[in-house]
N, C-alpha and C positions, 0 to 999 in steps of 0.2 A: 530507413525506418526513422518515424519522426523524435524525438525526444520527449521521453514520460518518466514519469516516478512510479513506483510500484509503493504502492498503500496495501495494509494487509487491516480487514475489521474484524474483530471478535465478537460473535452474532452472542445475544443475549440467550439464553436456555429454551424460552419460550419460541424464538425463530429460528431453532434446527429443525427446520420441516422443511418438504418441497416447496408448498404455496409460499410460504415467509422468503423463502432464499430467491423464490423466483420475483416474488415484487421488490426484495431488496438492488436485485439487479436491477429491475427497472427504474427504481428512486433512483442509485446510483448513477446509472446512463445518462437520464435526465440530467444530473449535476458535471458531466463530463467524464467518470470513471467509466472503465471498459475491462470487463470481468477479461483475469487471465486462469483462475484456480480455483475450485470450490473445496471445500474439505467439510467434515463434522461438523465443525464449530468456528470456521471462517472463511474468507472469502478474500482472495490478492486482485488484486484490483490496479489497474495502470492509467495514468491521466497526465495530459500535458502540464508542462509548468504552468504556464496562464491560467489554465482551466484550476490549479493547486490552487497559485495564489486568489483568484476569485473564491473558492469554496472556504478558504480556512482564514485568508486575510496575512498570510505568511507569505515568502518564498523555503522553496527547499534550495541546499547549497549542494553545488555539486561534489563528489569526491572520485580522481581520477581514478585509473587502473591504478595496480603495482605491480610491480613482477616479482617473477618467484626471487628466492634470495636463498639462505641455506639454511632456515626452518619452515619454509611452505611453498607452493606453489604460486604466493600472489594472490592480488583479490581483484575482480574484474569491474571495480569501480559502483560509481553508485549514487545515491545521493541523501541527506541527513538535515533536520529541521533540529533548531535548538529547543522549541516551543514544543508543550502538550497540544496535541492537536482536540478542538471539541467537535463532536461528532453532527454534524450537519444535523437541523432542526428535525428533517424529513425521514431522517434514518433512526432518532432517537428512541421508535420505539422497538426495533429490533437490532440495533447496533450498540454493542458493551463500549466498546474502543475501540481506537481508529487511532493507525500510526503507519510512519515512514519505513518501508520495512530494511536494514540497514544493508549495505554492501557486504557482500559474502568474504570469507577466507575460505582459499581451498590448500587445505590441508594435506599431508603424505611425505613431505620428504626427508 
């Protein structure tokens, strides 16, 4: 599988609709994002680095795995931008925010 970042955008109130979420995917695509998850009120979204740093004019930095230790199970890596990211000109009138969505902890032990 090739290497991507997972972006998560929080739709504006007025694009929690079918027609809105569905041209949001389309704007998106067009920019290089490739819908993974829809929800109420956002949408995750995955895109390669190059395709990142073209859209926002950053890079993302990588962050490895870690293993578990003896308060959790580890985190399975990821990747974290220092910068607010602004949300693509074309998405602005259905997209609130837009960010890097961070590396998980998995918790339990």
């Amino acid at each position: 599988m090739k290497p991507s970042i997972n972006v998560a955008m929080t739709l504006k109130s007025s694009a929690r609709k079918p027609a809105a979420i569905a041209e949001i995917q389309k704007i998106a695509q067009s920019l290089g994002f490739l819908a993974s998850a829809t929800g109420r009120a956002s949408i995750s979204f995955r895109i390669d680095p190059e395709a990142f740093e073209r859209v926002f004019g950053v890079s993302a930095q990588p962050v490895p795995p870690r293993p578990a230790n003896e308060r959790d199970f580890g985190a399975p890596g990821g990747d974290v931008v220092d910068a607010e990211l602004t949300v693509p000109q074309e998405l602005r009138p259905y997209v609130e925010t837009i960010g890097v969505m961070p590396p998980g902890r998995r918790f339990g032990q």
